[in-house]
Wavefront OBJ file of the C-alpha trace (Angstrom):
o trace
v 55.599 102.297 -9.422
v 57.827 99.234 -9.954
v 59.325 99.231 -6.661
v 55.710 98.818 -5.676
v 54.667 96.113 -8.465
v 57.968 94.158 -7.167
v 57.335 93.992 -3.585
v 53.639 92.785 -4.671
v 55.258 89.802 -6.676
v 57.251 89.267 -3.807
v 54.676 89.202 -1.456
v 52.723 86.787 -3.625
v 55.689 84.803 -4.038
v 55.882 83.894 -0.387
v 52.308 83.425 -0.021
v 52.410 80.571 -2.197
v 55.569 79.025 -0.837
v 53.862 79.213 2.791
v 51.112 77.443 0.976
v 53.113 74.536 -0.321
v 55.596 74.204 3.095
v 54.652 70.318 3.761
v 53.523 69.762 6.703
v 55.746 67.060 9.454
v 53.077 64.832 10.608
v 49.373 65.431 8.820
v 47.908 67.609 6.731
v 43.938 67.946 6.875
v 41.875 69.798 3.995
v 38.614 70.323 4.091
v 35.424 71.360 2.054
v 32.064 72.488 3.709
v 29.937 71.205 0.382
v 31.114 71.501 -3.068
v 31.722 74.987 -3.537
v 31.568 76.539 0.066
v 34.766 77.072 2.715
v 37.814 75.054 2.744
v 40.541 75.270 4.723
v 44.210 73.556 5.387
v 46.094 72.715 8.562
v 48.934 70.655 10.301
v 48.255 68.308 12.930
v 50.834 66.823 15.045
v 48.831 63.379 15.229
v 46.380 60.957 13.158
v 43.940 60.914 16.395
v 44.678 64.699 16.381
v 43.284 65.288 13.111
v 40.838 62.594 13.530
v 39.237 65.056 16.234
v 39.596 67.934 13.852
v 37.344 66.233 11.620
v 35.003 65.272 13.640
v 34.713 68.772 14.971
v 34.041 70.068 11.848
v 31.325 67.420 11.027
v 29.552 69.971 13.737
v 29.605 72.904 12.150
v 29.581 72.557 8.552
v 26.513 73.157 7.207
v 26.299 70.967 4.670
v 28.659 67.733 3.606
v 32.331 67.855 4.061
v 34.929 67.333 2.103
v 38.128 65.933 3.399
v 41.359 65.163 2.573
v 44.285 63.399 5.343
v 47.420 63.072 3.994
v 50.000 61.598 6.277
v 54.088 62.263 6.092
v 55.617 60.751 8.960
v 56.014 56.731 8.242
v 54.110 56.011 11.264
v 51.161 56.593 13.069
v 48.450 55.471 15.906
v 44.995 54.923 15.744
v 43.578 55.188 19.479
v 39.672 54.416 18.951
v 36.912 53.216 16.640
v 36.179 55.504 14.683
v 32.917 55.608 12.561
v 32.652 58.458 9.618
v 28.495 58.926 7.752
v 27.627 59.766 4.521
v 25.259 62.139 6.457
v 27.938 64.429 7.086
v 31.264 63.816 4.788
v 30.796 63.242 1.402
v 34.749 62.411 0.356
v 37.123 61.373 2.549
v 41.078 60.376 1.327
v 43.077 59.195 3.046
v 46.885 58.492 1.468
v 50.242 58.897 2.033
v 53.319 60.058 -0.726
v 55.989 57.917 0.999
v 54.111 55.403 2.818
v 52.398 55.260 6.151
v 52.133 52.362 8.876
v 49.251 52.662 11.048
v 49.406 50.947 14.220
v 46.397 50.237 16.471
v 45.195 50.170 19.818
v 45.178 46.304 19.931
v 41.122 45.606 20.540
v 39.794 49.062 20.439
v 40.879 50.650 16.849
v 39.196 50.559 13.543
v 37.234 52.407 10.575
v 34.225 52.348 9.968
v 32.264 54.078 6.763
v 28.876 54.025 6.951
v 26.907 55.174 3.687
v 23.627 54.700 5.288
v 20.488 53.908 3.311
v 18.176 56.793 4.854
v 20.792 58.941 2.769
v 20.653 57.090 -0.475
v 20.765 60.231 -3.026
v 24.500 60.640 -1.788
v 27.287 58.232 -2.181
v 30.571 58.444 0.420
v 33.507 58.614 -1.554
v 36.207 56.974 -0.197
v 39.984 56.244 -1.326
v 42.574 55.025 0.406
v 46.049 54.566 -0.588
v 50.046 53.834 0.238
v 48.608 52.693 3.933
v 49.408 50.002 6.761
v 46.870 48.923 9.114
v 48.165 46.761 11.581
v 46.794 44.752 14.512
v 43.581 47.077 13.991
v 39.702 45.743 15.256
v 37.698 44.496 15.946
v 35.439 47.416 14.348
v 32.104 48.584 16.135
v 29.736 46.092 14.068
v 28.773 43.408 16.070
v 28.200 41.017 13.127
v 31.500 41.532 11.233
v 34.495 43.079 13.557
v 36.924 44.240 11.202
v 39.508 46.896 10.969
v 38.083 48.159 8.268
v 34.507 48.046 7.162
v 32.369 49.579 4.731
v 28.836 49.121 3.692
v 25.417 50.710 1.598
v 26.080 53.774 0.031
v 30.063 54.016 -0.620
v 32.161 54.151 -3.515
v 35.819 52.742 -2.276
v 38.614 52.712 -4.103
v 42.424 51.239 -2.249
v 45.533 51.151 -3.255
v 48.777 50.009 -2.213
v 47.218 49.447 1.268
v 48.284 46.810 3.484
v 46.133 44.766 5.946
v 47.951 42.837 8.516
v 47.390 41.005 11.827
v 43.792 42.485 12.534
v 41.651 41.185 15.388
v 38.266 40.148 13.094
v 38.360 40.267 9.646
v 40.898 42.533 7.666
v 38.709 44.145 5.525
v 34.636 44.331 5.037
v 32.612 45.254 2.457
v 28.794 44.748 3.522
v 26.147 45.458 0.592
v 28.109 48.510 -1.012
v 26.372 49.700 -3.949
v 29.256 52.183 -5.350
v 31.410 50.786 -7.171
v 34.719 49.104 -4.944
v 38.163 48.938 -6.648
v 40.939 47.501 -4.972
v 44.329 46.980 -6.318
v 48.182 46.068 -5.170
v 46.948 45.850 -1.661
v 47.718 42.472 0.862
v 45.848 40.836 3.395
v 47.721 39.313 5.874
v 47.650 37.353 9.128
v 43.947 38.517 9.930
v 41.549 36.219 11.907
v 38.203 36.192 12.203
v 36.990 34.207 15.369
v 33.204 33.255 14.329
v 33.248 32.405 10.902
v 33.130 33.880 7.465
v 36.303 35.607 5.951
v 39.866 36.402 7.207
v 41.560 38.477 5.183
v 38.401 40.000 3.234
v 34.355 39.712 3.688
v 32.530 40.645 1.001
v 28.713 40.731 0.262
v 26.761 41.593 -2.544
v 23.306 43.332 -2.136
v 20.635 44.155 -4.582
v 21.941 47.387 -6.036
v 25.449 46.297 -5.704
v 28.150 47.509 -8.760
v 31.359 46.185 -9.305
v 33.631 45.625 -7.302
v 37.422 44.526 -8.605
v 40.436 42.969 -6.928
v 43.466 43.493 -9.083
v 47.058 42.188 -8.379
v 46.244 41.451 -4.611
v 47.749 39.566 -2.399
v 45.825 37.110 0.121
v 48.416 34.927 2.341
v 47.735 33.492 6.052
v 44.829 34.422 6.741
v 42.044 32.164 8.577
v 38.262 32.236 9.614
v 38.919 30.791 12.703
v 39.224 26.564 12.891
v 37.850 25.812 16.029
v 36.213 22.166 15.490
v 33.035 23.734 16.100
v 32.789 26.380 13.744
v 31.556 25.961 9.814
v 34.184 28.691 8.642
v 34.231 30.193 5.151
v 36.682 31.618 2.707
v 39.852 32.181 4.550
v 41.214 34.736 2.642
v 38.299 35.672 0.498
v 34.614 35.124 1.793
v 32.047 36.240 -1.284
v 27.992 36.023 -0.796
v 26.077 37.129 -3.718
v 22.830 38.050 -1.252
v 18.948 36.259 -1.327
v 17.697 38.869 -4.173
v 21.007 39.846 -5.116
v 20.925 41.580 -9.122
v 23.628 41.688 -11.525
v 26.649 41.929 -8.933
v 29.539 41.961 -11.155
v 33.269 40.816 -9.149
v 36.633 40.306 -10.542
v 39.537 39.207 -9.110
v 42.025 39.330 -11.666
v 45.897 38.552 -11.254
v 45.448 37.909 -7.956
v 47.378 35.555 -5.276
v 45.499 33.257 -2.146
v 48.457 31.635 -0.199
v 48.031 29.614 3.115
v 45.102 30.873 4.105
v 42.674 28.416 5.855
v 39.189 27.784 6.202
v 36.804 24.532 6.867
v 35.237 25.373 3.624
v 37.178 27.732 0.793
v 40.398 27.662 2.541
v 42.051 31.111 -0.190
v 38.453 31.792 -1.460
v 34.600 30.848 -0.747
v 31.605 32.160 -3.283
v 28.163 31.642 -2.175
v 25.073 32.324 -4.435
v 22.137 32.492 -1.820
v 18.788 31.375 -3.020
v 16.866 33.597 -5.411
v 20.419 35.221 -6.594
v 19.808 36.361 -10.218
v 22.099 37.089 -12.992
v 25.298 37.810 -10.715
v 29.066 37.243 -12.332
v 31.822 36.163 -10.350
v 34.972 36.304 -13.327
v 38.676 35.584 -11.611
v 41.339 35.426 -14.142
v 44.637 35.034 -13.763
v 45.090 34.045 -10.442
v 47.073 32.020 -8.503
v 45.786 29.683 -5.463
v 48.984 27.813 -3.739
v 49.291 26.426 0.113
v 45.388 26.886 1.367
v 44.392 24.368 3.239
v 40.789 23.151 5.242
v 42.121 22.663 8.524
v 44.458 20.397 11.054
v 42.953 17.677 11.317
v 40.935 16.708 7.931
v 37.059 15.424 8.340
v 34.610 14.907 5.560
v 33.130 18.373 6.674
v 36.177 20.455 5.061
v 36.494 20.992 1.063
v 37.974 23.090 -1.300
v 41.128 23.982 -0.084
v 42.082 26.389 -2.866
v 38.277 27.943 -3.161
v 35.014 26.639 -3.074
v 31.742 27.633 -5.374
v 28.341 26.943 -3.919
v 25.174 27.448 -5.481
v 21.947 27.174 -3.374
v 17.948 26.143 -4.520
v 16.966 28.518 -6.783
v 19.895 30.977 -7.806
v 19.745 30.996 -11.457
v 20.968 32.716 -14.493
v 24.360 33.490 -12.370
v 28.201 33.122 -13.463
v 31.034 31.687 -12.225
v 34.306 31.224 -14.519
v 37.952 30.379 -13.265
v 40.232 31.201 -16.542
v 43.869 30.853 -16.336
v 44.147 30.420 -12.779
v 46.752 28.121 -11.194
v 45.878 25.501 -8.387
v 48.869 24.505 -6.598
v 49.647 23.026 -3.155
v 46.455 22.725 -1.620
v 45.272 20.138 0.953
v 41.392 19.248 1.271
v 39.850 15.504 2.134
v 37.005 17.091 -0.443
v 38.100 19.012 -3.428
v 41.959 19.909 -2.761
v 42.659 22.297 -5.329
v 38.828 23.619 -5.934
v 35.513 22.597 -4.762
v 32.009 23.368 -6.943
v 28.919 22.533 -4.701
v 24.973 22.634 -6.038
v 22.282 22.432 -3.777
v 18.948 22.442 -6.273
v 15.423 22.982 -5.528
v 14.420 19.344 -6.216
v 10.710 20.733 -6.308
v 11.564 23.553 -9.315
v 12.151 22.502 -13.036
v 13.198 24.431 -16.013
v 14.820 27.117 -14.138
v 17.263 28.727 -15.751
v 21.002 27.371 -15.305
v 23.902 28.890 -13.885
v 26.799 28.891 -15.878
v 29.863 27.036 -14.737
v 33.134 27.006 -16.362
v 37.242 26.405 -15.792
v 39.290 27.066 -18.843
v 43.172 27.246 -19.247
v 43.985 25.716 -15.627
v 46.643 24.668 -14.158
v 45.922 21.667 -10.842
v 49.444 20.455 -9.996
v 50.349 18.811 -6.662
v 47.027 19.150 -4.615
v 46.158 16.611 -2.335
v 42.883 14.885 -1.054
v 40.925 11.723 -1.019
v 37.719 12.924 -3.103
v 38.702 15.081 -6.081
v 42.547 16.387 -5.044
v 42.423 18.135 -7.911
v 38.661 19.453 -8.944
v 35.313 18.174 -6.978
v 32.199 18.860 -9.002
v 29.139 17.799 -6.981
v 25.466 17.985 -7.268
v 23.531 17.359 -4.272
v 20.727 15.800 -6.339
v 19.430 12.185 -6.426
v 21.075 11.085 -9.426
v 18.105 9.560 -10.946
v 16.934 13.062 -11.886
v 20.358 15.129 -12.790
v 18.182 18.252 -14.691
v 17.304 19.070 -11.102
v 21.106 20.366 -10.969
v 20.847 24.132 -11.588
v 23.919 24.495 -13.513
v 26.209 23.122 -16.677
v 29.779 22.940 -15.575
v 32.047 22.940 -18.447
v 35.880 22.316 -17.997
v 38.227 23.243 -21.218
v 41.763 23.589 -21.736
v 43.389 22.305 -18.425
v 45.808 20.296 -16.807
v 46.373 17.649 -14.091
v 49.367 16.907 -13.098
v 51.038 15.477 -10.055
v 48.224 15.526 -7.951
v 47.728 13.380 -5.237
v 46.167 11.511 -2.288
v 46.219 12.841 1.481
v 49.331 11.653 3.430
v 47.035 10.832 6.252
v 43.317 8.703 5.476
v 40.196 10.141 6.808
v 38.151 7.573 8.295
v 34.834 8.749 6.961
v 36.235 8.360 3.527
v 38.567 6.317 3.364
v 36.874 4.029 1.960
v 36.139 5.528 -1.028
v 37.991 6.064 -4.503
v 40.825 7.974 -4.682
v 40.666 10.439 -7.103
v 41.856 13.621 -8.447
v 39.293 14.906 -10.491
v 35.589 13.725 -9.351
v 32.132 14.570 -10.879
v 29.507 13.224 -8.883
v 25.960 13.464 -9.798
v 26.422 16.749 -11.969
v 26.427 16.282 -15.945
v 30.147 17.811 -17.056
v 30.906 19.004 -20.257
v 34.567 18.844 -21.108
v 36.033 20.509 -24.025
v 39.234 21.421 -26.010
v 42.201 19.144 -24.803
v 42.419 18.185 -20.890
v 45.834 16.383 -19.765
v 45.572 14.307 -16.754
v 50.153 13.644 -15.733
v 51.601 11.648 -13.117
v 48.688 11.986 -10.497
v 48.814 9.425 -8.292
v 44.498 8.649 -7.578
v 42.200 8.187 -10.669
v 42.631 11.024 -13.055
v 39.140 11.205 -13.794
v 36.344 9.928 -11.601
v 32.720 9.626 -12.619
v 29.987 9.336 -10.046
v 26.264 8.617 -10.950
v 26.012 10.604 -13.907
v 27.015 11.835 -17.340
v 30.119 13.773 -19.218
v 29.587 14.753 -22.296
v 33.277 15.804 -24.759
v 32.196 18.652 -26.974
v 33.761 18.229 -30.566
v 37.349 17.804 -30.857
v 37.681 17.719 -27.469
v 41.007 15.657 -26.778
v 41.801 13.581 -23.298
v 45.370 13.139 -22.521
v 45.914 10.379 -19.703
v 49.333 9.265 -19.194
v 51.540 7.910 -16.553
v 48.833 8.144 -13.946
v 48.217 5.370 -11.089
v 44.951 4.879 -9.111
v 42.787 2.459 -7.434
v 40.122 1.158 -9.740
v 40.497 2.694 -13.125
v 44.316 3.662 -14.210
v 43.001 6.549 -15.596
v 39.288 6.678 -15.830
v 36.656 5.057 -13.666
v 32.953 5.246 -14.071
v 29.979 4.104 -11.174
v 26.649 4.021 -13.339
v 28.078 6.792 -15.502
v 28.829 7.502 -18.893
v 30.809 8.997 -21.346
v 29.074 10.813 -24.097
v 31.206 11.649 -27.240
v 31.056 13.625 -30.395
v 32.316 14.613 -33.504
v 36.530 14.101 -33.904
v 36.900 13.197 -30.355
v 40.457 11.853 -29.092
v 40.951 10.251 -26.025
v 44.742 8.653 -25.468
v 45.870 6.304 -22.795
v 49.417 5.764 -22.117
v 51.543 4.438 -19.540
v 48.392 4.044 -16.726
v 48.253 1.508 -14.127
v 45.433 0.568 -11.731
v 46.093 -1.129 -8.138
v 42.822 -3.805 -8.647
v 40.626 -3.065 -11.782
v 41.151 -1.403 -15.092
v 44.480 -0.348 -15.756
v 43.013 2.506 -18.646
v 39.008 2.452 -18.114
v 37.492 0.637 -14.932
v 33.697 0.795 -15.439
v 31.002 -0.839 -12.613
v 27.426 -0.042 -14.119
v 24.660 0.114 -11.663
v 20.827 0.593 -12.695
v 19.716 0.359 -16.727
v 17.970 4.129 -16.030
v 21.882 5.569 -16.690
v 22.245 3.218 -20.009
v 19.822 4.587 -23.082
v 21.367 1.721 -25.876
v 22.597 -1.154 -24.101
v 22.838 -2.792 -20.497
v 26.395 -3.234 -20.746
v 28.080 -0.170 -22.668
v 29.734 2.460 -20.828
v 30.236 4.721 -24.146
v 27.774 6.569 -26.171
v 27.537 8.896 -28.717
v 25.919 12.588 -28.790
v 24.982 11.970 -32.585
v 24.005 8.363 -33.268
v 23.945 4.862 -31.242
v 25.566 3.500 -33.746
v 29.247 3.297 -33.150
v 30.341 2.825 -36.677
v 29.100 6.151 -37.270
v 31.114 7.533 -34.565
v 34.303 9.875 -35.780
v 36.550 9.470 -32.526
v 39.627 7.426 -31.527
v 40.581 5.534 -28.486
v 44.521 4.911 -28.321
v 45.689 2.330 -25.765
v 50.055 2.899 -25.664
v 49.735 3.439 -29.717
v 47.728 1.387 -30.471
v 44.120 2.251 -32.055
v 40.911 1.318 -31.109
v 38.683 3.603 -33.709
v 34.722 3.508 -33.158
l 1 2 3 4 5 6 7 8 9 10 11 12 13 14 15 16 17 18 19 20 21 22 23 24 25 26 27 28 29 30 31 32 33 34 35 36 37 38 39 40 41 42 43 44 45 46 47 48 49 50 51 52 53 54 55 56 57 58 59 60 61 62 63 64 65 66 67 68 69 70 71 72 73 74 75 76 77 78 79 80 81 82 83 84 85 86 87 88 89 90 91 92 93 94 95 96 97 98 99 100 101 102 103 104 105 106 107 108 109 110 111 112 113 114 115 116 117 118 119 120 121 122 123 124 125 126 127 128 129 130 131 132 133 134 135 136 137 138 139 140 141 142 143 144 145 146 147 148 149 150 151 152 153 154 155 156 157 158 159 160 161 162 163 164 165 166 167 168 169 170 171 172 173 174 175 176 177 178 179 180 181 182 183 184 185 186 187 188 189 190 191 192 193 194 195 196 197 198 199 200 201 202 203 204 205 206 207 208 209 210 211 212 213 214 215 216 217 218 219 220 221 222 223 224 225 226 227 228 229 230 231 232 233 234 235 236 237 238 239 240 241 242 243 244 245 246 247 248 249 250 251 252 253 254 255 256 257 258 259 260 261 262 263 264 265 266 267 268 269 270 271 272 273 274 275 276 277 278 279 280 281 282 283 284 285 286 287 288 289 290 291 292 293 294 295 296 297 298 299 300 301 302 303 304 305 306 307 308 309 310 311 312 313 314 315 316 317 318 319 320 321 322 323 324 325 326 327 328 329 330 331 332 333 334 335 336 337 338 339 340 341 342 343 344 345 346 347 348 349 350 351 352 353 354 355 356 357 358 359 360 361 362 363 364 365 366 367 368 369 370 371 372 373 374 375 376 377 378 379 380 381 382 383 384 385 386 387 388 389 390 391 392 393 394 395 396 397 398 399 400 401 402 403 404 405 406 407 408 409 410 411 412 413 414 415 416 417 418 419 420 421 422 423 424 425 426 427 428 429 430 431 432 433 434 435 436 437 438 439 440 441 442 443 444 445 446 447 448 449 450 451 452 453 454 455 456 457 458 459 460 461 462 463 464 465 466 467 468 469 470 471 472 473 474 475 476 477 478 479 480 481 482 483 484 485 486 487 488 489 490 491 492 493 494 495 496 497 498 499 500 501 502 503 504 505 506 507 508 509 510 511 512 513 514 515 516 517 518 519 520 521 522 523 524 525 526 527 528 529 530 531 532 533 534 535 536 537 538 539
């Protein structure tokens, strides 16, 4: 009786090491359904088990279940290959040591398609410790990428590299799951006709959150070709026409040399009738982007670019401890904030704007090096402008003009950061060091300092205005304001403050006065100080 008990434990013991024996190449598992057959096998090949799959999308008789994990540190992708929520309703595919992927140059991609005629069932996808490279263009005609997603998926990637793919790198096209992505890089990808390089990204009605965390975003481009209007180099972002409560973060997170003519490391759209959408990057870094060879006043925001069309409302966009560094733009080197308003609409509700605890330092460009905030509005009626940009806690420093003038512009003031027809709120303390361009430019409208906000201007140098220049603006202050001028020189007019006043419409008190006060017009009531090298001018 224990003879026979012992050869049954030995039996099951080498049942279960033939179980665990890892496989050479690939190992495919898979699940018809939740609780119906599974099965494991080696394959000698990716395409090998790609057929496999495939196969057995045929016969099992309800959703499968699947599970590719590859050993061997490289592999080839032959074909486009297109997988259906219809018929899988989890697919992995990772890799314990790391995996390169090479493609078919032309012919090789993924596609996951979680179409809507299937919307009680969500693809579940993860991906992780994978290289893609030289992959796409994928199957869909309006996006070719090498790897593309979109409707019903819930994606999660990790540790997966995108390089050197013919379209876009990676696209994510009105998901609704939620899409995590973390410690993955987008590299060298190129997307001929337009929007995105590295990633493309849109937001769709039912669309959840979707997260980019420590990610890395360097040399990619949406193609410059003079004759293409190309957005968001490394990162292209539309928040959809209808679009509700899209939430994405991008959080720790590096764009380097990428290019684009608009949003050269980042571009994020809100399309008309977007509602209550958040777009929350923290911690990032944007350094080298730039807008293109040869620099025309069609190209901003180097760095990224926000744009905000008619009648979006009640949307979010906040930079907060990001770093702009390096970047090259004629409009907006570091980063670019566009509003186009419905000029027929009032008293919609505003979209909230705001940059806190940022870092511009050595951008360059003609309008705005630094920070462009623009509202295409007339500027005799600024509440048209459908949102409140507030800027807190930053600094300016060594920022600069373009080495080479732009004929359309070059006219106009340099300057490195440039409000133009879009009332600013500044608050907390903002330093403005050794830019060479007026520090702070104000164009056709109003900036009001919140209380105690303090301005910092020293050793700067510009053109008209050492440090601030306003053109039928002013400034609005409040209670315990601060604003300190030292060291500043101007090349004409105004070696601290150059002001040129245009129509009386911009002035409430007086004709002539550049300065007002949130509280009361009369400055003897006003608790703030002006100091000119040390010396005190208190209002």
């Amino acid at each position: 009786m224990k003879r026979e008990v012992l050869l049954l434990l030995l039996m099951l013991c080498s049942h279960v090491v033939a179980l665990k024996k890892r496989c050479s190449n690939v190992e495919v598992q898979w699940q018809c359904g939740i609780q119906g057959m599974s099965s494991q096998m080696c394959v000698e090949s990716l395409d090998g088990s790609i057929t496999l799959i495939q196969h057995r999308e045929t016969v099992c008789q309800s959703q499968l279940r699947v599970n590719l994990t590859l050993y061997s540190s490289s592999e080839t992708l032959s074909s486009n290959v297109t997988f259906s929520n219809a018929n899988i309703s989890q697919f992995v595919l990772e890799s314990p040591n790391g995996t390169q992927i090479q493609c078919r140059p032309g012919t090789a991609s993924l596609t996951f398609n979680g179409e809507r005629g299937n919307a009680s069932s969500l693809m579940d996808i993860r991906i992780e410790n994978i290289a893609f490279i030289s992959c796409g263009p994928g199957t869909h005609k309006t996006v070719p990428a090498a790897l593309f997603f979109n409707n019903h998926c819930q994606i999660a990637i990790h540790r997966t590299h995108v390089d050197r793919s013919n379209g876009v790198g990676l696209a994510i096209v009105d998901v609704v799951g939620k899409v995590s992505i973390s410690w993955s890089t987008f590299s060298r990808n190129t997307f001929q006709n337009g929007f995105g390089g590295g990633v493309h990204l849109t937001i769709d009605t039912l669309s959840d959150k979707t997260e980019f965390i420590h990610c890395l975003f360097t040399e990619n481009q949406a193609s410059l070709l003079q004759q293409n209007n190309t957005k968001g180099g490394g990162l292209y972002v539309q928040y959809r026409n209808e679009s509700r409560n899209g939430v994405l973060h991008i959080q720790n997170c590096m764009f380097s040399c990428n290019c684009a003519h608009w949003g050269g490391g980042l571009l994020a759209m809100f399309n008309e009738s977007a509602y209550n959408n958040t777009l929350l990057i923290d911690f990032t870094t944007f350094e080298s982007n730039c807008v293109g060879l040869d620099y025309n006043d069609s190209m901003a925001g180097a760095g990224a670019a926000v744009t905000i069309y008619s009648n979006a409302t009640s949307n979010r966009a906040h930079f907060s401890n990001c770093n702009f560094t390096g970047n090259v733009a004629p409009w907006g080197g570091g980063l670019f904030i566009f509003s186009q308003p419905d000029l027929i609409l009032k008293d919609v509700a505003q979209n909230s704007l705001k940059i806190s605890g940022c870092l511009f330092k050595n951008n360059s460009g003609h309008i705005g090096a630094a920070l462009y905030i623009y509202c295409n509005s007339p500027a005799s009626i600024p509440q048209h402008c459908n949102a409140k940009p507030v800027i807190a806690e930053s600094v300016f420093v060594q920022n600069s003009d373009l080495p080479k003038p732009v004929t359309s512009i070059s006219q106009s003031p340099y300057s490195i950061f440039h409000i133009g027809h879009f009332p600013t709120y500044l608050a907390q303390k903002l330093e403005f060091l050794n830019n060479v361009g007026t520090p702070l430019h104000i164009h056709e409208t109003s900036v009001t300092l919140e209380n105690d906000t303090v301005l910092n201007f020293t050793a700067n140098y510009g053109r008209n205005g050492g440090a601030i220049m306003l053109y039928g603006s002013w400034i609005a202050v409040s209670n315990n304001n601060v604003l300190f001028f030292s060291k500043n020189r101007a090349v004409t007019r105004g070696g601290a403050i150059y002001s040129f006043m245009t129509e009386e419409i911009y002035l409430p008190y007086s004709r002539h006065c550049f300065i007002k006060s949130t509280s009361s017009p009369d400055p003897t009531h006003w608790n703030v100080s002006f100091v000119f090298n040390q010396k005190h001018s208190r209002w």
